[in-house]
PDB file of N, CA, C and O in Angstrom:
ATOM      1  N   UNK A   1      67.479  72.783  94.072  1.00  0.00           N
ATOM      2  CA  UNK A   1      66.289  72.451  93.332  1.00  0.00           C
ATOM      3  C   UNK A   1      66.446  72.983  91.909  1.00  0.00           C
ATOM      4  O   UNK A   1      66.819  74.128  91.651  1.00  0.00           O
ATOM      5  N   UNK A   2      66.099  71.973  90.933  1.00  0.00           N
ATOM      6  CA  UNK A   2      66.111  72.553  89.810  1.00  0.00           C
ATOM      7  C   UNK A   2      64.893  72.792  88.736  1.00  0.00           C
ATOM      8  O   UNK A   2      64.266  71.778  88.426  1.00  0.00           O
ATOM      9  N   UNK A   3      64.552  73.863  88.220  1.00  0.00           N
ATOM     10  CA  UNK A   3      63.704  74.072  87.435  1.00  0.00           C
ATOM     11  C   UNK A   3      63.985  73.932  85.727  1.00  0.00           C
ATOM     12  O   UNK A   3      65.142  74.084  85.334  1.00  0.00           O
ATOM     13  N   UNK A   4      62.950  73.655  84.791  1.00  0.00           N
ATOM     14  CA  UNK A   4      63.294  73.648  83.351  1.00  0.00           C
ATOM     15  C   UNK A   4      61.518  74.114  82.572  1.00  0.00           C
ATOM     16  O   UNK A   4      60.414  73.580  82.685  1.00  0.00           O
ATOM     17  N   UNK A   5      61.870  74.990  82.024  1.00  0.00           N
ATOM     18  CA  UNK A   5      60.502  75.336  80.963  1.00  0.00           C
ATOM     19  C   UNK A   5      60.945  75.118  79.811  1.00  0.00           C
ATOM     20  O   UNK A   5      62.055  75.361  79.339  1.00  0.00           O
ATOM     21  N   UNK A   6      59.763  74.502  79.221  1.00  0.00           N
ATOM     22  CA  UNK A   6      59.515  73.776  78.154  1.00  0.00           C
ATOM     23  C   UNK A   6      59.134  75.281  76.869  1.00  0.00           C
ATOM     24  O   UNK A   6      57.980  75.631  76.621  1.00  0.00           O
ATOM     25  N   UNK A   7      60.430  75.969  76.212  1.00  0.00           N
ATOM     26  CA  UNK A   7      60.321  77.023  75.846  1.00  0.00           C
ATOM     27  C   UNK A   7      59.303  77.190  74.591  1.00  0.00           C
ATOM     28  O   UNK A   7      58.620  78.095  74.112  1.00  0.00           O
ATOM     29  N   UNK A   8      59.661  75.378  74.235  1.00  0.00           N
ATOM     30  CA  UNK A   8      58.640  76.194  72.955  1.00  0.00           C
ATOM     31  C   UNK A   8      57.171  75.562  72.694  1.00  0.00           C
ATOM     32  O   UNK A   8      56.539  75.448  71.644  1.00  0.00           O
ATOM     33  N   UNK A   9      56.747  75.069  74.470  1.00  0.00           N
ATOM     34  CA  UNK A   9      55.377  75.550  74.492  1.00  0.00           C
ATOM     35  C   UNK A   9      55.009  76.918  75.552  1.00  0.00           C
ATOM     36  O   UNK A   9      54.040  77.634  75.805  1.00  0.00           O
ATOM     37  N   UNK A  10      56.279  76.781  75.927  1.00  0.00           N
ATOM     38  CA  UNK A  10      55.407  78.024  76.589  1.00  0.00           C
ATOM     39  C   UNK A  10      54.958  79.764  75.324  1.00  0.00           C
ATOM     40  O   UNK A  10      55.684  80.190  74.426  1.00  0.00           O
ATOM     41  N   UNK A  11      53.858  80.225  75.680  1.00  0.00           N
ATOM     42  CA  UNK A  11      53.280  81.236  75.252  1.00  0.00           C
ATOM     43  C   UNK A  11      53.313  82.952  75.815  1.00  0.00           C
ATOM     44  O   UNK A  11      52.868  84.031  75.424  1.00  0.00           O
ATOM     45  N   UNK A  12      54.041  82.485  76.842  1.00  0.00           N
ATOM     46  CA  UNK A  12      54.003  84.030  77.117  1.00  0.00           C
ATOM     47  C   UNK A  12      53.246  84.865  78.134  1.00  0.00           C
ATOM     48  O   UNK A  12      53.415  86.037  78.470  1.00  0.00           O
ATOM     49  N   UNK A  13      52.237  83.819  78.596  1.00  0.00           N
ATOM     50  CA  UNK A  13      51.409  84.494  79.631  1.00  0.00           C
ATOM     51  C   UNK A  13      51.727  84.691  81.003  1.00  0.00           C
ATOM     52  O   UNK A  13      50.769  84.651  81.776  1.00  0.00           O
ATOM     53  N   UNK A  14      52.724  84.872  81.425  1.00  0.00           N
ATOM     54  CA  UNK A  14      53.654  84.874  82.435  1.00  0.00           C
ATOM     55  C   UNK A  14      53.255  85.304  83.762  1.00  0.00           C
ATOM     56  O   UNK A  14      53.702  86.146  84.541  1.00  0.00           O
ATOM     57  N   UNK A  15      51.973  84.221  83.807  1.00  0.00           N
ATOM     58  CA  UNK A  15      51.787  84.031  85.105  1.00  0.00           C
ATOM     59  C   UNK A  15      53.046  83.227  86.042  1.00  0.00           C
ATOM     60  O   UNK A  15      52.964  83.159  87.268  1.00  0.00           O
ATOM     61  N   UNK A  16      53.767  82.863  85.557  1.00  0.00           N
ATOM     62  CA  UNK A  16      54.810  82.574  86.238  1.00  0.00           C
ATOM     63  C   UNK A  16      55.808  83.514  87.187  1.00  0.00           C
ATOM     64  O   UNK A  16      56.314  83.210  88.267  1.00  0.00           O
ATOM     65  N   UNK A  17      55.944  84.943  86.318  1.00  0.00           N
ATOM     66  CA  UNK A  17      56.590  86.163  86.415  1.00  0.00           C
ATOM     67  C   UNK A  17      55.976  86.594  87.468  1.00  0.00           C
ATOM     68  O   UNK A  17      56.516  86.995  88.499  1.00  0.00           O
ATOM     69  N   UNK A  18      54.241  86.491  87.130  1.00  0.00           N
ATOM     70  CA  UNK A  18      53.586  87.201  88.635  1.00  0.00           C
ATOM     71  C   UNK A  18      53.851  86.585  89.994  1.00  0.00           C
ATOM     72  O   UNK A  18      54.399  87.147  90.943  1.00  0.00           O
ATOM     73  N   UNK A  19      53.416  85.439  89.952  1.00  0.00           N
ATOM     74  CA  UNK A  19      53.777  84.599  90.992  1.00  0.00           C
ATOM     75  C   UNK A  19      54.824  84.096  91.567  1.00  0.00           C
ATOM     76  O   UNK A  19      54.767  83.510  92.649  1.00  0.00           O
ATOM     77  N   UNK A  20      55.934  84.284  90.868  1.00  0.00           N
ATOM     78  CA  UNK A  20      57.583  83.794  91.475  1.00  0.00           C
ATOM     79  C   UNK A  20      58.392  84.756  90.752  1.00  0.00           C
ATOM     80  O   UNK A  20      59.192  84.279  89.947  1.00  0.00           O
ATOM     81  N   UNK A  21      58.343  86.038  90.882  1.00  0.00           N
ATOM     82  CA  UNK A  21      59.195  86.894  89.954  1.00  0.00           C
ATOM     83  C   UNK A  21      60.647  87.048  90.472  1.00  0.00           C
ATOM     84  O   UNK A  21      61.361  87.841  89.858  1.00  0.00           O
ATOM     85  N   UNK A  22      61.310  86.198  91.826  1.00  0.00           N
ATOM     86  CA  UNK A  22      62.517  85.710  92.005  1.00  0.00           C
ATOM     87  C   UNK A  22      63.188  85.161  91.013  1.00  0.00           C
ATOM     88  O   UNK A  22      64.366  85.400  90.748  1.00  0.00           O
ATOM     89  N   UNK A  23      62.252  84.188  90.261  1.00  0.00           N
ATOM     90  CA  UNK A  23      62.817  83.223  89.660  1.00  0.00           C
ATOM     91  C   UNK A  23      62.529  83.353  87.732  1.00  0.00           C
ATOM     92  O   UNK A  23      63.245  83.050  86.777  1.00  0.00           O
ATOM     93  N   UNK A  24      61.535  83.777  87.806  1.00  0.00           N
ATOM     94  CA  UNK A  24      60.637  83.945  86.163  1.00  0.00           C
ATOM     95  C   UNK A  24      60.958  85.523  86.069  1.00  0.00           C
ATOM     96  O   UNK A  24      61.154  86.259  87.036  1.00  0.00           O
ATOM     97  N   UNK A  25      60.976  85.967  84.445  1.00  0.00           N
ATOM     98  CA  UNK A  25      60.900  87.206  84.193  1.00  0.00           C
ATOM     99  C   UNK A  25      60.972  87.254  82.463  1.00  0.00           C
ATOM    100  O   UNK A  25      61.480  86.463  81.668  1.00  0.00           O
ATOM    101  N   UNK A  26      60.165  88.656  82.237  1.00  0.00           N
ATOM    102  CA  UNK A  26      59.759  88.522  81.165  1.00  0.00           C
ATOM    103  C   UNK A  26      60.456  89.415  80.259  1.00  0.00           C
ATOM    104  O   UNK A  26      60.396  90.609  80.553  1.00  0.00           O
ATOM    105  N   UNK A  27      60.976  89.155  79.424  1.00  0.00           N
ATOM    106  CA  UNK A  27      62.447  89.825  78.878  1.00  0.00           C
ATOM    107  C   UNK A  27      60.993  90.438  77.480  1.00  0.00           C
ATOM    108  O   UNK A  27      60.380  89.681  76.727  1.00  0.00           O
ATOM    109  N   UNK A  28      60.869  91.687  77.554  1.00  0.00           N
ATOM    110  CA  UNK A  28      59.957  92.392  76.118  1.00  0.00           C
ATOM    111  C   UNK A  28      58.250  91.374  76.119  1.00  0.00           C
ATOM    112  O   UNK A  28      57.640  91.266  77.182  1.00  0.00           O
ATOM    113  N   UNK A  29      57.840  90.897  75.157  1.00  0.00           N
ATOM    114  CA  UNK A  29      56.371  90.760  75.688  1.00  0.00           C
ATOM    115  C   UNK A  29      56.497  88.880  75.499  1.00  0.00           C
ATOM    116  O   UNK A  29      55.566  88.282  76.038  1.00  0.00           O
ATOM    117  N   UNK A  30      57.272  88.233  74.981  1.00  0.00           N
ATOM    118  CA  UNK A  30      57.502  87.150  74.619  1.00  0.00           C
ATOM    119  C   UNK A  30      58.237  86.356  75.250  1.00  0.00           C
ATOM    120  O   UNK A  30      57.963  85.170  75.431  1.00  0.00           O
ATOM    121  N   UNK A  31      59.447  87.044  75.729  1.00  0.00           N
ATOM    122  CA  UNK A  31      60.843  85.923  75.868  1.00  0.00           C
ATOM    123  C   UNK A  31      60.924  85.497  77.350  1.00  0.00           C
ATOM    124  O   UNK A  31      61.036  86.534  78.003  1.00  0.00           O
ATOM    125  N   UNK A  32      60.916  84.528  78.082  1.00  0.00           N
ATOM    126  CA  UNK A  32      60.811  84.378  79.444  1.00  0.00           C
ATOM    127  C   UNK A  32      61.994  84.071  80.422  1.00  0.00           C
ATOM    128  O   UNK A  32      62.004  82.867  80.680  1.00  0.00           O
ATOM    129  N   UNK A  33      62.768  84.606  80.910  1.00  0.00           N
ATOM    130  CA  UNK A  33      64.192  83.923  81.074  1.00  0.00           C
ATOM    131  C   UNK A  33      63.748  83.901  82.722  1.00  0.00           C
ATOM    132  O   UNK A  33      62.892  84.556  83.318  1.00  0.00           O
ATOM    133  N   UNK A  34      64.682  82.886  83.185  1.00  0.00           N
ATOM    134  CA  UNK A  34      64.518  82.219  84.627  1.00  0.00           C
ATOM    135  C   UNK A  34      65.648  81.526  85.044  1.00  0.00           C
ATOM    136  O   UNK A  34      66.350  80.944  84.217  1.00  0.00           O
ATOM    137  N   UNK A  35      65.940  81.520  86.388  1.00  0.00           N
ATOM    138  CA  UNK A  35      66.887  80.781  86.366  1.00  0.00           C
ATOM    139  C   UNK A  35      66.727  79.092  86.928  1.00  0.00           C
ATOM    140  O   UNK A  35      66.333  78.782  88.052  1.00  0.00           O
ATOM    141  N   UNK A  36      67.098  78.228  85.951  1.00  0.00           N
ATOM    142  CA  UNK A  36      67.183  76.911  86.759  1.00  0.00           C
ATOM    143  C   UNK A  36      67.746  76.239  88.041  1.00  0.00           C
ATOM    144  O   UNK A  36      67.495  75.086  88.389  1.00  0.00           O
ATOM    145  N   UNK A  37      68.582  77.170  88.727  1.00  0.00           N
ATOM    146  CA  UNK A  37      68.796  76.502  89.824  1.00  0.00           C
ATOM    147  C   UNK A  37      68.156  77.331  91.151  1.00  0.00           C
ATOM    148  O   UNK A  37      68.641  78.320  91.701  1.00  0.00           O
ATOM    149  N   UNK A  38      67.296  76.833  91.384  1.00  0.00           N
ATOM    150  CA  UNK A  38      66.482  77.580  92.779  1.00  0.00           C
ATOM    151  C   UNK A  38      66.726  77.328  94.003  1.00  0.00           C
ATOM    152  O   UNK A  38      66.862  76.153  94.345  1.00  0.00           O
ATOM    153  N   UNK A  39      66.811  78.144  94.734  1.00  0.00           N
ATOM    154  CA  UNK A  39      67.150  77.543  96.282  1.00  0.00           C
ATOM    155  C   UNK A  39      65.248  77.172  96.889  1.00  0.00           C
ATOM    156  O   UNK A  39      64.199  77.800  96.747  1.00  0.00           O
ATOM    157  N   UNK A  40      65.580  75.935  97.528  1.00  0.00           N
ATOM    158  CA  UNK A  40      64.672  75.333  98.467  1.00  0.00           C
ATOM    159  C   UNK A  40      63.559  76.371  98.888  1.00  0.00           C
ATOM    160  O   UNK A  40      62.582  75.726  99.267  1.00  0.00           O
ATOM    161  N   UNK A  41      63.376  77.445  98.952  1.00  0.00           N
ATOM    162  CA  UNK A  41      62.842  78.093 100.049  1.00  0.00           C
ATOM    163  C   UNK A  41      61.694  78.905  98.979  1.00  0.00           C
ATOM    164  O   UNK A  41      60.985  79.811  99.416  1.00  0.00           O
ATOM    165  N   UNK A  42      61.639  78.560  97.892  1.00  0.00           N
ATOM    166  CA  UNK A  42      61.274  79.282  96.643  1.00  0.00           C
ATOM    167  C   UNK A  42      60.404  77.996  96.221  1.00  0.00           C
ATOM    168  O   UNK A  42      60.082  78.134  95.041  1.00  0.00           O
ATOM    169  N   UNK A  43      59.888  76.752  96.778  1.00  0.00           N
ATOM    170  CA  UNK A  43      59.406  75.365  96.609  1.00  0.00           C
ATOM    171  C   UNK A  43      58.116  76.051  96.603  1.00  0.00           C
ATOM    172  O   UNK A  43      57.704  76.414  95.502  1.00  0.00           O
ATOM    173  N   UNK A  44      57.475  76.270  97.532  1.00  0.00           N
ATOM    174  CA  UNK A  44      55.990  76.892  97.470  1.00  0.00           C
ATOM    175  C   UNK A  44      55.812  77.966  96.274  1.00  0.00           C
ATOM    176  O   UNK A  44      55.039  77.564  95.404  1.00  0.00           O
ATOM    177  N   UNK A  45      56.221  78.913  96.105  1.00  0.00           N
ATOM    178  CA  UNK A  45      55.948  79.634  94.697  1.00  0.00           C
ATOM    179  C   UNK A  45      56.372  79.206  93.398  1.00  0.00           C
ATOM    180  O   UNK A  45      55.953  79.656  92.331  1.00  0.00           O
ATOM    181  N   UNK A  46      57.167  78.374  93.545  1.00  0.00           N
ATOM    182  CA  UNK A  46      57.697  77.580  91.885  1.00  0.00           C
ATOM    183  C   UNK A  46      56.311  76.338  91.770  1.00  0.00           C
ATOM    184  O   UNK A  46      56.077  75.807  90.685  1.00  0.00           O
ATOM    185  N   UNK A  47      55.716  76.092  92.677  1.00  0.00           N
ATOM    186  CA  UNK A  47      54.336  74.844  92.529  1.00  0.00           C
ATOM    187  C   UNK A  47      53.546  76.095  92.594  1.00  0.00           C
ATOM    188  O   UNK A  47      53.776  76.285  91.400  1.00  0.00           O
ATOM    189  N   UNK A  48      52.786  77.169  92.929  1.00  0.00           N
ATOM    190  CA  UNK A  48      52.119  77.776  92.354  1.00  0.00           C
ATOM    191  C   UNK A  48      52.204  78.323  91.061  1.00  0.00           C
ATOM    192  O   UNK A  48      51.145  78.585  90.492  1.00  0.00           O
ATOM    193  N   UNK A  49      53.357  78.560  90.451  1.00  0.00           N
ATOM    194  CA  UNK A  49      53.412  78.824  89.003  1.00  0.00           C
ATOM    195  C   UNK A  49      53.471  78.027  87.951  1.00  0.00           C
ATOM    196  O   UNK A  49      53.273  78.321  86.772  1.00  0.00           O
ATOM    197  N   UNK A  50      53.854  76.633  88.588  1.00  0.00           N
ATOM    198  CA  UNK A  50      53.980  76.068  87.535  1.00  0.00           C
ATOM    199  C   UNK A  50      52.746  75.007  87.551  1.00  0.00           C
ATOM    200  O   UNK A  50      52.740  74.043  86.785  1.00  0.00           O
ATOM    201  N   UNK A  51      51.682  75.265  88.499  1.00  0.00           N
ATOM    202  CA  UNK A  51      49.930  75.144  88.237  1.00  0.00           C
ATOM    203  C   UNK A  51      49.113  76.163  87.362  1.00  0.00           C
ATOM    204  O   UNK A  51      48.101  76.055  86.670  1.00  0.00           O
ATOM    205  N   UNK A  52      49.742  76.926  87.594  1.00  0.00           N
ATOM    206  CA  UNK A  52      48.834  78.274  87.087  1.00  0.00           C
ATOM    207  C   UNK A  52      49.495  78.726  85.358  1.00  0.00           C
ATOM    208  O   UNK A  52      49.019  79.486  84.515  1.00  0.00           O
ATOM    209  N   UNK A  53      50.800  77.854  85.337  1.00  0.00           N
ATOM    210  CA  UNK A  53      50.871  77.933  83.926  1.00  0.00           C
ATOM    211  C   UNK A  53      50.043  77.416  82.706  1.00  0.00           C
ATOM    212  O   UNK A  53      50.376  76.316  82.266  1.00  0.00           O
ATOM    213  N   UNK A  54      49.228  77.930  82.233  1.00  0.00           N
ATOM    214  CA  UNK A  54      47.793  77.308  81.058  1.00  0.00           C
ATOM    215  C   UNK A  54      48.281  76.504  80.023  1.00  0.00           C
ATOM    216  O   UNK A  54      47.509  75.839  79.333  1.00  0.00           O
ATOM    217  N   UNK A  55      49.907  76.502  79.790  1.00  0.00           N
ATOM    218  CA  UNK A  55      49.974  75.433  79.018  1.00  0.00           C
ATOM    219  C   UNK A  55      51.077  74.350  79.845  1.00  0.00           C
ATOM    220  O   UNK A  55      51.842  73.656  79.176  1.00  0.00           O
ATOM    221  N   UNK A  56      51.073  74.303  80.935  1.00  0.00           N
ATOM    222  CA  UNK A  56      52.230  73.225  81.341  1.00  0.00           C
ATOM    223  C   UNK A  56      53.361  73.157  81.029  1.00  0.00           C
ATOM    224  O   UNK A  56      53.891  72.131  80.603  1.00  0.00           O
ATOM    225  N   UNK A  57      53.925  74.250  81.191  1.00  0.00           N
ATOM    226  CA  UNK A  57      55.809  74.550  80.271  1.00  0.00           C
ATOM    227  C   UNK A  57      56.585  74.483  81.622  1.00  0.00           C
ATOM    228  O   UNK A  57      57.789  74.713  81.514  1.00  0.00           O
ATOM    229  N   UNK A  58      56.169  74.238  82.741  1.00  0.00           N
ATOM    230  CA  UNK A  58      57.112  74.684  83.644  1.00  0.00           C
ATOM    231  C   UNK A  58      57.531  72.945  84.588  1.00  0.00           C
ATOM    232  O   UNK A  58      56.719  72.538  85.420  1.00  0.00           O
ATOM    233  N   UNK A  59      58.571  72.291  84.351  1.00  0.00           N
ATOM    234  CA  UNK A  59      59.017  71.559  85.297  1.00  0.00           C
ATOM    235  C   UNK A  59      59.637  71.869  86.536  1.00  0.00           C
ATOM    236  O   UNK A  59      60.677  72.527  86.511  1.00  0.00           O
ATOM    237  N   UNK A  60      59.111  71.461  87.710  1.00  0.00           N
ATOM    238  CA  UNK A  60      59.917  71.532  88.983  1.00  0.00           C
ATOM    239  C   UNK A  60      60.951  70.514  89.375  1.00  0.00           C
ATOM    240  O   UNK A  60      60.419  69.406  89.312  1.00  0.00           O
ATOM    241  N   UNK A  61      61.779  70.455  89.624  1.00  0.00           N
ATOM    242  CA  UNK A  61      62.539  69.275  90.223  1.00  0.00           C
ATOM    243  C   UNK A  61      63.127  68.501  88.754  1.00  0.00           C
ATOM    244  O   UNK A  61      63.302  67.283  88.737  1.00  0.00           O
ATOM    245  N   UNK A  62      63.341  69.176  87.815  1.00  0.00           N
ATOM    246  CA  UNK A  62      63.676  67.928  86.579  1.00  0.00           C
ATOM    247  C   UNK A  62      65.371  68.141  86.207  1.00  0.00           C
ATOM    248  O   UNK A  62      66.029  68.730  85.349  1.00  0.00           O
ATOM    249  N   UNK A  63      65.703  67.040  87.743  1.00  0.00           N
ATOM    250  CA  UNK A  63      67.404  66.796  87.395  1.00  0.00           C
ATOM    251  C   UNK A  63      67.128  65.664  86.625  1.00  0.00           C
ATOM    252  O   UNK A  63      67.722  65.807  85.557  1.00  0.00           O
ATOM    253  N   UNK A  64      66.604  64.759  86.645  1.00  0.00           N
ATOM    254  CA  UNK A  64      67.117  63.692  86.206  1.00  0.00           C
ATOM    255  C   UNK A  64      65.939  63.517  84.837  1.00  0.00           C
ATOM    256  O   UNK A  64      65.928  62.408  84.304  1.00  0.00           O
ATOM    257  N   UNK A  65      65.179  64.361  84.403  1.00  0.00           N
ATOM    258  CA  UNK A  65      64.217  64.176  83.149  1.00  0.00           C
ATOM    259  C   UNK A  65      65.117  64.360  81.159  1.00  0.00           C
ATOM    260  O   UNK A  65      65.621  65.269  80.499  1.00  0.00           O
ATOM    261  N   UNK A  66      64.851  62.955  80.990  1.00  0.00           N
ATOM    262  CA  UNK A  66      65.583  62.909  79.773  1.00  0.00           C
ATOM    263  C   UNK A  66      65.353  64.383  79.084  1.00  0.00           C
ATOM    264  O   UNK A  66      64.261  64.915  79.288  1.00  0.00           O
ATOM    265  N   UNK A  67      66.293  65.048  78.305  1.00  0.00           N
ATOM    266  CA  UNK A  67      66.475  65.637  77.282  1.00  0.00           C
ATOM    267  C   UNK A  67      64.825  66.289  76.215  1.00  0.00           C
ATOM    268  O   UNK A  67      64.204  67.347  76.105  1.00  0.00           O
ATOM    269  N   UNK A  68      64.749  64.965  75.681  1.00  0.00           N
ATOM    270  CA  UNK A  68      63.416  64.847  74.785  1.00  0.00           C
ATOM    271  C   UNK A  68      61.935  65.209  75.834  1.00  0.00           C
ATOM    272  O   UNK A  68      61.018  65.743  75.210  1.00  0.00           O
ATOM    273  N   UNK A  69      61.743  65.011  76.978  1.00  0.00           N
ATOM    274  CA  UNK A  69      60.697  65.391  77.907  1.00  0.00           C
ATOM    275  C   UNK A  69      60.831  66.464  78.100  1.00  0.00           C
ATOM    276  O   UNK A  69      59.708  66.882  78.384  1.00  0.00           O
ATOM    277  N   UNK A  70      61.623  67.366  78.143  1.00  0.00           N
ATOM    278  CA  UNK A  70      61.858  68.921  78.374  1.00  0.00           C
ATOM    279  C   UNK A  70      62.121  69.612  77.123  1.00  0.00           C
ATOM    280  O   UNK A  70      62.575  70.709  77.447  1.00  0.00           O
ATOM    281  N   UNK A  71      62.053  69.506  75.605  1.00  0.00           N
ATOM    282  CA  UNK A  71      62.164  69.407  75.020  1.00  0.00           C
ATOM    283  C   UNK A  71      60.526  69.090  73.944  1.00  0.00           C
ATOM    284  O   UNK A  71      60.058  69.727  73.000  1.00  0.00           O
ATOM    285  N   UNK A  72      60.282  68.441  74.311  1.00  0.00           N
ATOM    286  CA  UNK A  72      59.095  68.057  73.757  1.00  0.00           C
ATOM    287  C   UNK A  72      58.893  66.802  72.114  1.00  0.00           C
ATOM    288  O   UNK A  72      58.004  66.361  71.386  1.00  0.00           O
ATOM    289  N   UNK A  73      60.283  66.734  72.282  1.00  0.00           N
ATOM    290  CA  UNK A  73      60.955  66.065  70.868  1.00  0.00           C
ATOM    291  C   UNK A  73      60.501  64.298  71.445  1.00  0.00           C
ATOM    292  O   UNK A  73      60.712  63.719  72.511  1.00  0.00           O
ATOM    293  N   UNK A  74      59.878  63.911  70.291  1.00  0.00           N
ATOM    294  CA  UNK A  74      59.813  62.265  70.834  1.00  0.00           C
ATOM    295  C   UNK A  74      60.517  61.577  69.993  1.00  0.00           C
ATOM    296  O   UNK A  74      60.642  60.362  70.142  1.00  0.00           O
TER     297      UNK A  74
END
């Protein structure tokens, strides 16, 4: 399973970190590093975080999402 955050909307509020801190983590008060390739079993807490993210930075499942959609570039 693969994950991708959208870095430069995300803000920092790392409810992500709380809720899947397997996968999310918050490098000083800003920087969010995570890893994109998740194992299966981590499906239920990667959809709670990436609901509970307030600005929508977090894709689940985006193997096949063009470049510019993760990115935010049109």
């Amino acid at each position: 399973m693969r994950i991708a955050v959208d870095l430069n909307r995300c803000q920092g509020y790392a409810q992500c970190a709380f809720l899947a801190p397997e996968v999310f983590a918050m490098h000083g008060e800003e920087a969010l590093l995570y890893d994109p390739e998740v194992d299966e079993t981590q499906r239920e807490k990667l959809a709670q975080a990436a609901a509970a993210c307030p600005v929508q930075a977090i894709l689940v499942d985006a193997v096949d999402v063009p470049a510019e959609a993760v990115s935010g570039a049109r």
